[in-house]
KELO-45010 format. One line per field, with one value per residue (C-alpha): residue number from 0; z, x, y. Coordinates in Angstrom, 3 decimals, always signed. Example, Ala and Ser with C-alpha at 12.3 -4.5 7.8 and 13.67 -1.06 7.14 Angstrom:
n	0; 1
c3	+7.800; +7.140
c1	+12.300; +13.670
c2	-4.500; -1.060
//
This chain:
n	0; 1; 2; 3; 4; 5; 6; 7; 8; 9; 10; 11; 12; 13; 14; 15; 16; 17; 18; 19; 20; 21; 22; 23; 24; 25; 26; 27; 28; 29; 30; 31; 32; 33; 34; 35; 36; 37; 38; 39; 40; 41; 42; 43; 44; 45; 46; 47; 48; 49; 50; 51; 52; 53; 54; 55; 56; 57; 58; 59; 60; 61; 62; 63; 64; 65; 66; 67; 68; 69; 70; 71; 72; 73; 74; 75; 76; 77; 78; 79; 80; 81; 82; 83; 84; 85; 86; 87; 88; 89; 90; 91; 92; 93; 94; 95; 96; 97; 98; 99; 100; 101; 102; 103; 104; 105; 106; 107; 108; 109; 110; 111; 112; 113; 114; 115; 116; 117; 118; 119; 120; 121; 122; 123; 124; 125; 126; 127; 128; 129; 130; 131; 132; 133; 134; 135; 136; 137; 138; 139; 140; 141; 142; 143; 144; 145; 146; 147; 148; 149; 150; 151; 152; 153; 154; 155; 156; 157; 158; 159; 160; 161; 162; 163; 164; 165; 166; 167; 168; 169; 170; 171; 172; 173; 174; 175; 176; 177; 178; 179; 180; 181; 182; 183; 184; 185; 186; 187; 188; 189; 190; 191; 192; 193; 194; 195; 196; 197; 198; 199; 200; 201; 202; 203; 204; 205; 206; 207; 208; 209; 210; 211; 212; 213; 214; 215; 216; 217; 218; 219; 220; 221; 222; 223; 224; 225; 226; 227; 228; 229; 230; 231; 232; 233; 234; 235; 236; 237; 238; 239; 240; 241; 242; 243; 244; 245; 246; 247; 248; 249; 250; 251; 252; 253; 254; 255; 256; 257; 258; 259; 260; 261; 262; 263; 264; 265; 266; 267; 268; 269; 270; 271; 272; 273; 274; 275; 276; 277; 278; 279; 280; 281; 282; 283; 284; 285; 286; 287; 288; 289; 290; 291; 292; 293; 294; 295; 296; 297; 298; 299; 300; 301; 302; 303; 304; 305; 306; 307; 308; 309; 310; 311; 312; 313; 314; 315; 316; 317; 318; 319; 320; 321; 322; 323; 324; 325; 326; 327; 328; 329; 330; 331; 332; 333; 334; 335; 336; 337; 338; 339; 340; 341; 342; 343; 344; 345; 346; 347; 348; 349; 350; 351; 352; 353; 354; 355; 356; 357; 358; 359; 360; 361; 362; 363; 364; 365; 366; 367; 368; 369; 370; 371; 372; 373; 374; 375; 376; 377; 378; 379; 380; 381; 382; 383; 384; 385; 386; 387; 388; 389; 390; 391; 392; 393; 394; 395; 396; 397; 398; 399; 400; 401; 402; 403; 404; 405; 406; 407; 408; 409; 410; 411; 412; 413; 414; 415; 416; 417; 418; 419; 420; 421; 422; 423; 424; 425; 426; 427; 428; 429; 430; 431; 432; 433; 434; 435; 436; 437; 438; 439; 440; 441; 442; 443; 444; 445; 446; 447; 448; 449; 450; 451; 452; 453; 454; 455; 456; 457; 458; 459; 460; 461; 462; 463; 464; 465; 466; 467; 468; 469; 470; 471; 472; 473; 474; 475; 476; 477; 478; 479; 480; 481; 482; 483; 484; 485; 486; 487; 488; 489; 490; 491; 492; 493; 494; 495; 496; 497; 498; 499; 500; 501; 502; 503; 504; 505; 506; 507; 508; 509; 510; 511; 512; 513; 514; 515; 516; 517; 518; 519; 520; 521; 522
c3	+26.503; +23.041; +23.255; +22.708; +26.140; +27.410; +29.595; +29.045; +31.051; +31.810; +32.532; +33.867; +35.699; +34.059; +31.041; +33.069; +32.889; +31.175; +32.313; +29.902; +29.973; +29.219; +31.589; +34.736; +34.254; +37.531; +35.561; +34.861; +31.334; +32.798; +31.098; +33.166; +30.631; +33.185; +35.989; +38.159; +35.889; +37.767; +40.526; +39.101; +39.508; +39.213; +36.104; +34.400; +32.455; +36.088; +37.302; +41.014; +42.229; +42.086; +44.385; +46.557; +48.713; +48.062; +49.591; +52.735; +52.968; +52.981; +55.212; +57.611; +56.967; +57.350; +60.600; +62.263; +60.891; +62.628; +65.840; +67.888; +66.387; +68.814; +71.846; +72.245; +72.595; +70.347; +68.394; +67.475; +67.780; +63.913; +65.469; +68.415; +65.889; +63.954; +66.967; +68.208; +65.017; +64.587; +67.870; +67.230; +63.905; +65.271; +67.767; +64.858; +63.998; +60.726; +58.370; +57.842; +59.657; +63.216; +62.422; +60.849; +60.043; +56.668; +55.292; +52.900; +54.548; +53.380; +56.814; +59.501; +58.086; +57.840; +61.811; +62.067; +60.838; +62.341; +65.618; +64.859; +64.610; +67.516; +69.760; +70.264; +72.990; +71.054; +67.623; +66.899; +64.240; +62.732; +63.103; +61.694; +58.661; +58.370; +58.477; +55.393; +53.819; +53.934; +52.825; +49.590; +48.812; +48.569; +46.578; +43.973; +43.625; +43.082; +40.313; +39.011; +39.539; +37.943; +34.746; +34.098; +35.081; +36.210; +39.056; +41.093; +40.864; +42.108; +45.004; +45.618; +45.698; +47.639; +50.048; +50.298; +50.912; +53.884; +56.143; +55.020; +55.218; +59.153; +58.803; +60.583; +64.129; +65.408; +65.840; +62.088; +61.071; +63.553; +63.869; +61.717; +59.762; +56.379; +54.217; +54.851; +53.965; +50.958; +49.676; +48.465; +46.189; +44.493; +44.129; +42.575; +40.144; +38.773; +38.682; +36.614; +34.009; +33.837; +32.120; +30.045; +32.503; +32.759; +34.279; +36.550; +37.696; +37.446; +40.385; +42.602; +42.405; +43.303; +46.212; +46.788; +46.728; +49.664; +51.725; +51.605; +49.325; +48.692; +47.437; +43.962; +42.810; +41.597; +38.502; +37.088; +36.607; +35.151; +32.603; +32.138; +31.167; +29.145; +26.990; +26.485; +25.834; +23.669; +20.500; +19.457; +18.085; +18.961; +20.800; +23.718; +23.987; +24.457; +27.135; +28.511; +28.683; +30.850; +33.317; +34.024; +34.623; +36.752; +38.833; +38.702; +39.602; +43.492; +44.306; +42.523; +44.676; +47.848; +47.501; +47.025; +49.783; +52.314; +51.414; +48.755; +50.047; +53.129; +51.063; +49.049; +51.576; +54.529; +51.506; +49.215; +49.683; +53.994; +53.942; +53.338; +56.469; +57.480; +54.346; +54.619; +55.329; +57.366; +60.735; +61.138; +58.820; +60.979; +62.889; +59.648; +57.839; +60.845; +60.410; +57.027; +57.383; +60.687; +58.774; +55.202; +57.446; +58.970; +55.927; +53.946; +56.975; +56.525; +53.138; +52.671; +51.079; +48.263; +48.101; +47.649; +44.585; +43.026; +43.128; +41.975; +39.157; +38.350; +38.973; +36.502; +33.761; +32.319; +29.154; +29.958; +32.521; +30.587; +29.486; +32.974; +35.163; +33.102; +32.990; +34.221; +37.475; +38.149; +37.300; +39.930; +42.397; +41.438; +42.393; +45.446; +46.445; +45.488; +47.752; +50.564; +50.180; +49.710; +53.308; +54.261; +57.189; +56.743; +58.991; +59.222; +57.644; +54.634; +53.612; +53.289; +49.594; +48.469; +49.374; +46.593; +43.439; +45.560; +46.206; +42.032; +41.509; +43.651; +42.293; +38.489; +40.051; +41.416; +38.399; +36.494; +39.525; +40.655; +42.282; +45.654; +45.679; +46.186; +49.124; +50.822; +49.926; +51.928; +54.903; +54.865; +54.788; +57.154; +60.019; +59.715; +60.481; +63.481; +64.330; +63.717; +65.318; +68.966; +68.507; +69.625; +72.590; +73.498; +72.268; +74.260; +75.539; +78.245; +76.098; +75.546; +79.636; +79.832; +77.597; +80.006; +83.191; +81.707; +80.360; +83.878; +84.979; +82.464; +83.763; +87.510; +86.671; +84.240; +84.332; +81.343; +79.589; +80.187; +77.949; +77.833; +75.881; +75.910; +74.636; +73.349; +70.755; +71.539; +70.523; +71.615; +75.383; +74.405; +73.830; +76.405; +78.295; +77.171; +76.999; +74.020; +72.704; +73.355; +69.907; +66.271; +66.556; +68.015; +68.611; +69.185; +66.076; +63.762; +65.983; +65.834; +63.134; +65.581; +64.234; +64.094; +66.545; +64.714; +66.340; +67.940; +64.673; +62.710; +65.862; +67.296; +65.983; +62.447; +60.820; +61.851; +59.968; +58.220; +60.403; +63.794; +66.198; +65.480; +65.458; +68.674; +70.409; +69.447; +70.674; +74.245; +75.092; +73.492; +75.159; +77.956; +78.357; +82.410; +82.039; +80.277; +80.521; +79.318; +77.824; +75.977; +78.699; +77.460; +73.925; +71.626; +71.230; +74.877; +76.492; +76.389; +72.484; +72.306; +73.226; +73.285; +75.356; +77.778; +77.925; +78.769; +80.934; +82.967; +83.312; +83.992; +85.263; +88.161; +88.379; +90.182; +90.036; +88.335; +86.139; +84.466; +83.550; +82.252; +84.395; +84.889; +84.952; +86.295; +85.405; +88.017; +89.412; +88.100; +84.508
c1	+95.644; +96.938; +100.563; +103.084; +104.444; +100.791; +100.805; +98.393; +95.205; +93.059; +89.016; +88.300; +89.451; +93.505; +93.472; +94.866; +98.660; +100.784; +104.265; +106.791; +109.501; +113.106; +115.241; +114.283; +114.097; +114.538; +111.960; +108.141; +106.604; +103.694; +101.099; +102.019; +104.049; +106.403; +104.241; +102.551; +99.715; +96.116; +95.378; +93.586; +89.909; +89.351; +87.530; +89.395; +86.093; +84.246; +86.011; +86.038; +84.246; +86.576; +85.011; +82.766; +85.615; +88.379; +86.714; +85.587; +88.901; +90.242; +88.569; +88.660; +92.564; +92.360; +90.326; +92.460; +95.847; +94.382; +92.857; +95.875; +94.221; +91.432; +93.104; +94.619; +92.180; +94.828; +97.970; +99.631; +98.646; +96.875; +94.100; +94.466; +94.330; +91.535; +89.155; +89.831; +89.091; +86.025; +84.489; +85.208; +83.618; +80.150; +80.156; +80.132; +83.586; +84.457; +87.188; +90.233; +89.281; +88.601; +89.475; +92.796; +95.528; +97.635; +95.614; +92.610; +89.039; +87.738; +89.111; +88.320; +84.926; +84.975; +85.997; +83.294; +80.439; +81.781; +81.559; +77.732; +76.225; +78.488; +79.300; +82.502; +84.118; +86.046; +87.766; +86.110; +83.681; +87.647; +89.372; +86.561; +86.602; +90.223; +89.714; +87.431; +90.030; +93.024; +90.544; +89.021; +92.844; +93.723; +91.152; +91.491; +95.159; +93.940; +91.668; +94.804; +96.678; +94.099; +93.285; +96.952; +97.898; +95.477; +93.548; +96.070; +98.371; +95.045; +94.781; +98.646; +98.351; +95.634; +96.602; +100.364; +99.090; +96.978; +99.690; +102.786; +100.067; +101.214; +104.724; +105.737; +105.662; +102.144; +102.245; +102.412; +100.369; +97.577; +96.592; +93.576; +95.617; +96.132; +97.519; +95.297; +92.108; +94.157; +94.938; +91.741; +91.732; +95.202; +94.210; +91.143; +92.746; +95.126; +92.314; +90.238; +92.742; +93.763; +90.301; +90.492; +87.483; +89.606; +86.622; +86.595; +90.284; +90.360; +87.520; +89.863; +93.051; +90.858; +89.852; +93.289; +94.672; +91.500; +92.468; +96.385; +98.023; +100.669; +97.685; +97.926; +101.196; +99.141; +98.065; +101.830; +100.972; +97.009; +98.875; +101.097; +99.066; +96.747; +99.645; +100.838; +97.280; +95.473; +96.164; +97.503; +94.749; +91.201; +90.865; +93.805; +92.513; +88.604; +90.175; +92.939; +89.756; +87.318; +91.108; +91.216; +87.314; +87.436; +90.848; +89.142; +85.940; +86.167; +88.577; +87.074; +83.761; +85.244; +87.561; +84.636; +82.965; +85.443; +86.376; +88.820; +91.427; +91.430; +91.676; +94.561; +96.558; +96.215; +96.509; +99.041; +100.859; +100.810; +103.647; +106.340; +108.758; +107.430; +108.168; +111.648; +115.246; +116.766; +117.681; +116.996; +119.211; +120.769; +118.010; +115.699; +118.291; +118.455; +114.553; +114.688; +117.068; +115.590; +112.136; +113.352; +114.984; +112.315; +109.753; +112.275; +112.485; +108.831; +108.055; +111.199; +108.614; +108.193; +111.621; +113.356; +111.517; +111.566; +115.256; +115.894; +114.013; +115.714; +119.465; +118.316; +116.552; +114.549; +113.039; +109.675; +110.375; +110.073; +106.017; +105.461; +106.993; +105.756; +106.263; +103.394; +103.833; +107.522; +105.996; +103.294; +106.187; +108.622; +105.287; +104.799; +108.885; +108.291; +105.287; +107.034; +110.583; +107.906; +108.075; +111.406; +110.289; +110.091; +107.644; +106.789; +103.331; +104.474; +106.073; +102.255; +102.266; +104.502; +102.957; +100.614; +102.590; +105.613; +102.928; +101.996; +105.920; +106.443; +103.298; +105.159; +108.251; +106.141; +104.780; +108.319; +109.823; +109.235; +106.050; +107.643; +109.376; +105.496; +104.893; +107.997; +107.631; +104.033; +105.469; +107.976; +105.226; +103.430; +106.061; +106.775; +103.382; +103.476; +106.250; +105.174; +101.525; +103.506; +105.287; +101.920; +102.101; +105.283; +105.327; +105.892; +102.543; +104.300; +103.520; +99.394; +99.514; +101.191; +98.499; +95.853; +97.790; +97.521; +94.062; +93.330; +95.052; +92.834; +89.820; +90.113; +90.845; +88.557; +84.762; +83.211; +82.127; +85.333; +88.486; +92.318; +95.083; +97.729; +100.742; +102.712; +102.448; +99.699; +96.074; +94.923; +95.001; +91.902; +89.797; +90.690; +89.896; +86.668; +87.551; +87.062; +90.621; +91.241; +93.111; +92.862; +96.110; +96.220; +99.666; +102.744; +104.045; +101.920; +102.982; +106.112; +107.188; +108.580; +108.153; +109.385; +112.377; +114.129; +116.734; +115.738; +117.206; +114.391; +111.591; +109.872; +107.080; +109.163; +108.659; +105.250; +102.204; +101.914; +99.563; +99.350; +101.240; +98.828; +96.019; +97.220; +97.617; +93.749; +92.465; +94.791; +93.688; +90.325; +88.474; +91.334; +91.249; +91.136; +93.973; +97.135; +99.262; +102.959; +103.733; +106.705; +109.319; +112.386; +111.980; +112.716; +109.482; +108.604; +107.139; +110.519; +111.009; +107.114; +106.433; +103.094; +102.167; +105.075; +103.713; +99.888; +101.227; +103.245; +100.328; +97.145; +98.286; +99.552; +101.129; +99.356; +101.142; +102.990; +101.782; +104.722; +107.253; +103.898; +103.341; +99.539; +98.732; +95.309; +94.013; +93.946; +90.487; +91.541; +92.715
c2	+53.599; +53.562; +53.573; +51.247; +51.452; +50.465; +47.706; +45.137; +44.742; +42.221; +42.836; +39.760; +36.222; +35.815; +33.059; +29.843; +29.354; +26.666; +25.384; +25.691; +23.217; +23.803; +25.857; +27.550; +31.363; +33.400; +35.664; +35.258; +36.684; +39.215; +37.868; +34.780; +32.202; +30.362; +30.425; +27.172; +25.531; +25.837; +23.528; +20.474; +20.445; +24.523; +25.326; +27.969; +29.124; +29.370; +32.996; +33.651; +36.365; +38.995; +42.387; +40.977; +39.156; +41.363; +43.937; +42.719; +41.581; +44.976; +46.869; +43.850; +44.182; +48.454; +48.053; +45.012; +47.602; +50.271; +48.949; +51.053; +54.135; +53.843; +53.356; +57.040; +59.952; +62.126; +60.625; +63.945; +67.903; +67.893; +66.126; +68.539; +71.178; +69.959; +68.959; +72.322; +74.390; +72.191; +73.241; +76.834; +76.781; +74.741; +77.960; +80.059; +80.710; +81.833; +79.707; +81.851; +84.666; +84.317; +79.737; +79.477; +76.980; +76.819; +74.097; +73.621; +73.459; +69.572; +68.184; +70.766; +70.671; +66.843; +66.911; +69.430; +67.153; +64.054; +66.057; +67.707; +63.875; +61.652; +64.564; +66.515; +64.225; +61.374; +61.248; +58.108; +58.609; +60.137; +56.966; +54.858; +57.374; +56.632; +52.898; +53.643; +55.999; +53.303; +50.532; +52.732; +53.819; +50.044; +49.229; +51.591; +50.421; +46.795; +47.510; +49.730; +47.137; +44.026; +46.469; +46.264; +42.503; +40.554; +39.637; +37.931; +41.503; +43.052; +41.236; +41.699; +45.650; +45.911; +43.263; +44.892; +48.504; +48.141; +46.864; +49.347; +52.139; +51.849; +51.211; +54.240; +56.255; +55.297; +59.602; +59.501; +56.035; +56.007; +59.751; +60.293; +63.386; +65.288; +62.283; +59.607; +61.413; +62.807; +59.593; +58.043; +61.083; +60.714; +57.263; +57.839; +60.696; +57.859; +55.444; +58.181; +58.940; +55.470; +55.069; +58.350; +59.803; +63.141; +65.319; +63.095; +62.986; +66.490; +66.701; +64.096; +65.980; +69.172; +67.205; +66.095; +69.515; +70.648; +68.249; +68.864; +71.530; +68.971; +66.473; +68.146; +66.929; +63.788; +66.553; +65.450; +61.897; +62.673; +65.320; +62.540; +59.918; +62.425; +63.570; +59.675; +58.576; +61.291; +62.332; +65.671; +67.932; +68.856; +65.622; +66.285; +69.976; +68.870; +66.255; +69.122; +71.328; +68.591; +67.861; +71.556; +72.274; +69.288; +71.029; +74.260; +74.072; +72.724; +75.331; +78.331; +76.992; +76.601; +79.452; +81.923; +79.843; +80.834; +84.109; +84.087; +86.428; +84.120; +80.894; +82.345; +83.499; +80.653; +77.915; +79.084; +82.544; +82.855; +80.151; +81.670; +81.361; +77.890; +76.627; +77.484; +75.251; +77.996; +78.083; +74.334; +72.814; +70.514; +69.280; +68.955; +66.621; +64.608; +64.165; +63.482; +60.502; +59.392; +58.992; +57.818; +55.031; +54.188; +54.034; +51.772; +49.378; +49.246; +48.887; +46.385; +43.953; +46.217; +48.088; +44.411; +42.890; +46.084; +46.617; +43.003; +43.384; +47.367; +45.696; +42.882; +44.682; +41.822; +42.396; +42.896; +45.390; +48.785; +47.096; +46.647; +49.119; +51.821; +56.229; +57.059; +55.117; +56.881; +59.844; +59.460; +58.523; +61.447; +63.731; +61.585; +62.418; +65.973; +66.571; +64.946; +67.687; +70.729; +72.430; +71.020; +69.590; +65.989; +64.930; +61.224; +61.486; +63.248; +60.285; +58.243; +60.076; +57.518; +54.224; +54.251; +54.167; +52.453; +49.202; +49.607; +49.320; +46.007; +44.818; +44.971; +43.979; +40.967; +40.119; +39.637; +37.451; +33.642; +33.142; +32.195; +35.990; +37.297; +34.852; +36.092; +40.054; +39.235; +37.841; +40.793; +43.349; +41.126; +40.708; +44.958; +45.704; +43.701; +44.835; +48.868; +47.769; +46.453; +50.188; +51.426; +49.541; +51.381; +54.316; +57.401; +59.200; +61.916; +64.475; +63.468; +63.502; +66.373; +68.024; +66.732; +68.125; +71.559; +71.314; +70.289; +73.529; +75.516; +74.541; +74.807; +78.289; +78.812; +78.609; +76.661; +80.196; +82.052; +82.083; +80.470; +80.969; +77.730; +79.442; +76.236; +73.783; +71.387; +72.690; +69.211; +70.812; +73.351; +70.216; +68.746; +71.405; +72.290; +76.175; +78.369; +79.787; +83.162; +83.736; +82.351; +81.385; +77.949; +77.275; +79.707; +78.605; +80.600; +83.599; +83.173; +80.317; +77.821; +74.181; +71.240; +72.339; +75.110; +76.319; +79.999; +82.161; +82.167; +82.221; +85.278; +87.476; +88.931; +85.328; +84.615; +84.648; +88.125; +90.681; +88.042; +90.059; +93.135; +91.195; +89.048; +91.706; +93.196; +89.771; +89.631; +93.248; +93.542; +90.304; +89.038; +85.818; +84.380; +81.972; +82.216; +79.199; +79.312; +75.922; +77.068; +75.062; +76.530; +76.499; +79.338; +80.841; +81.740; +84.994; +86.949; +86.686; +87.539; +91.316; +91.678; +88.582; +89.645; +92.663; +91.738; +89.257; +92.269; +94.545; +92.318; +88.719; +87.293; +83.557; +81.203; +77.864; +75.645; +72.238; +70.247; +72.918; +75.218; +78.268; +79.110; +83.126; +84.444; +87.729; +90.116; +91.239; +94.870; +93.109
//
């Protein structure tokens, strides 16, 4: 980069370090004057291979982080979701039209392949991707990281991000969802603009955006650090020109792939109510606290050095700490508050240029502070990893009770609707849905526990209640199992299922608080 507030890199094995002698500074120079000499006997012109054992290391780390992720067939109802709109679309289902969800097509059809070459029984071949995922995201920060500082701050960024990536509800840090698999790509679009490659970053914030909508916010910090780093002139428009082609072409491609009335609606416009504060106000703040709470007890490690060194304002700490990276975490921030919901995997969006922050921080304290800000991260993982071991799984066995339900009632080729929130039961079941619409909440805009005054067909997706009602009456399904338990969104805020469920079913028994229906021979 060619401004001032550039930080300096370093493209190989750091010069060795001198002591200097005189007072003790609670500070360190970045480029490493005040630090520990080398131990005696290294060579400093022999360097130490640098990506052949960091690497290892990493995914070693991602896979030992993540072993929990294994041991639950489904963490939370997005894999539910996603195993279930990959099975309809291998039996020819067709992406936002008779498969939809408000979310961009990179991971349903990523669940979709996954499930084409192991077999649609286990979210494995996910988890292992996801292993991958944290492991690539890590290393990308450490060669952000070594570029800028050295090779001892990459090893400290990629070593730090692996174990807060699962500082939170193992619902949130183990599930193979949205964020992780958006990640790598945000990543990578730093990484490529870092180098002025700014086709290329375009293409990763495309891919960030098809994975999650949210994804794309990492286009502030690429503009960003094109604007700081480009000249004005013909120069900044040929490289404004290569960004934007990069953006642009994915989604034009995939958006005429899919239909692009579908695309446009079910990723950006067909939001509307769900992304909305009202009628949960109470409950969403709640969340919002709850989680940030919980994410700053995990990533204490990083939050600590990094305020010490903000509170002190050292000299250097303007070269090191530099815009581009707050500008990559006010993005982060943003994409977590877009949707007002708060949910704890949001909140993954922020790890990356929070571990590039403590890594700066790092680099400006005493060498002992990056010792302890490892044990820190160190003893929360362990801590968030025996959460696993804990954690609450009535609702994954209630979701097999009333799959179970489904198919004693239901032969293998006949139909079910599970009107609740938890696709995951369809799998489980092994029965095709009898509607698009895999949860009640896209009829009827219940989620995350609003509060009943903004639930019931008026705020659901645009069109669903005709088009529900087409699919209930035009191919009945054999079983109909009411899930809702009480919640704001059951059958008597829902005409038309009320309705069908008058004229053609008949209850047949009860499973956990769900009430099974059967169609009547004459339905």
């Amino acid at each position: 980069m060619s401004t001032a507030a550039e930080p300096p890199r370093a493209t190989g094995r750091e010069p060795a370090r001198t002591a200097v002698r005189g007072p003790k500074s609670r500070f360190r120079h970045p480029n490493g004057v005040g630090a520990r000499p080398p131990l005696p006997g290294r060579s400093a012109e022999r360097p130490r291979p640098f990506w052949p054992v960091l690497l290892p290391v990493l995914l070693a780390l991602a896979a030992l982080t993540r072993v929990p992720s294994f041991l639950r067939p489904v963490w939370n109802p997005d894999e539910g979701f996603l195993a279930t709109q990959a099975r309809m679309l291998a039996d020819g289902g067709v992406l936002y039209d008779t498969v939809v969800d408000r979310k961009p097509p990179l991971l349903p059809w990523l669940y979709q392949g996954a499930f084409a070459v192991f077999g649609d029984e286990s979210l494995w071949p996910l988890r292992a991707a996801a292993v991958v995922a944290v492991a690539a995201t890590a290393a990308l920060l450490a060669s952000i990281a070594r570029r800028r500082w050295g090779e001892r701050a990459g090893w400290t960024a990629g070593l730090l991000y692996v174990p807060v990536s699962v500082c939170l509800a193992p619902e949130d840090a183990q599930a193979a969802n949205f964020e992780i698999f958006t990640l790598p790509f945000t990543a990578a679009a730093v990484w490529c603009a870092d180098r002025r490659r700014w086709g290329a970053a375009g293409l990763a914030v495309a891919g960030a955006f098809l994975v999650k909508q949210t994804g794309g916010a990492v286009l502030l910090p690429v503009a960003y650090l094109l604007r700081r780093s480009v000249p004005r002139g013909r120069e900044r428009r040929a490289a404004s020109a290569r960004l934007a082609a990069g953006v642009a072409a994915p989604v034009v491609a995939v958006a005429l792939a899919t239909g692009w009335r579908g695309f446009l609606f079910w990723t950006v416009t067909g939001s509307g109510s769900y992304a909305s504060l009202t009628g949960s106000e109470l409950h969403v703040l709640g969340r919002a606290l709850g989680n940030t709470a919980v994410v700053a007890a995990g990533c204490v490690g990083l939050l600590v050095p990094l305020v010490t060194v903000l509170r002190s304002r050292p000299p250097e700490r303007r070269r090191v700490l530099t815009a581009d990276v707050w500008v990559w975490s006010a993005a982060s921030a943003i994409a977590v508050l877009v949707g007002f919901h708060f949910f704890g995997h949001y909140y993954l969006q922020l790890l990356p240029p929070l571990v590039l922050l403590a890594t700066g921080a790092l680099r400006l304290l005493p060498a002992n502070r990056l010792r302890t800000s490892a044990l820190c991260c160190a003893l929360s993982c362990s801590v968030f990893l025996g959460w696993t071991a804990v954690a609450d799984d009535s609702e994954l066995e209630h979701a097999r009770r009333v799959a179970a339900a489904a198919r004693e009632h239901a032969a293998p080729d006949e139909k079910v609707l599970i009107w609740g929130m938890h696709p995951e039961g369809y799998w489980f079941a092994d029965r095709a849905p009898a509607s698009r619409y895999l949860t009640a909440g896209l009829l009827t805009n219940y989620s995350g526990g609003r509060d009943g005054t903004r639930v019931g067909p008026r705020y659901g997706v645009e069109g669903s209640e005709r088009i529900f009602h087409a699919e209930l009456t035009g191919d009945p399904p054999k079983v109909i199992i009411d899930d809702s338990r009480g919640k704001p969104y059951g059958p008597s805020r829902m005409p038309v299922l009320r309705s069908v469920l008058a004229a053609h079913y008949e209850q047949a028994e009860r499973v956990d608080g769900a009430v099974v229906y059967v169609l009547r021979p004459e339905g």
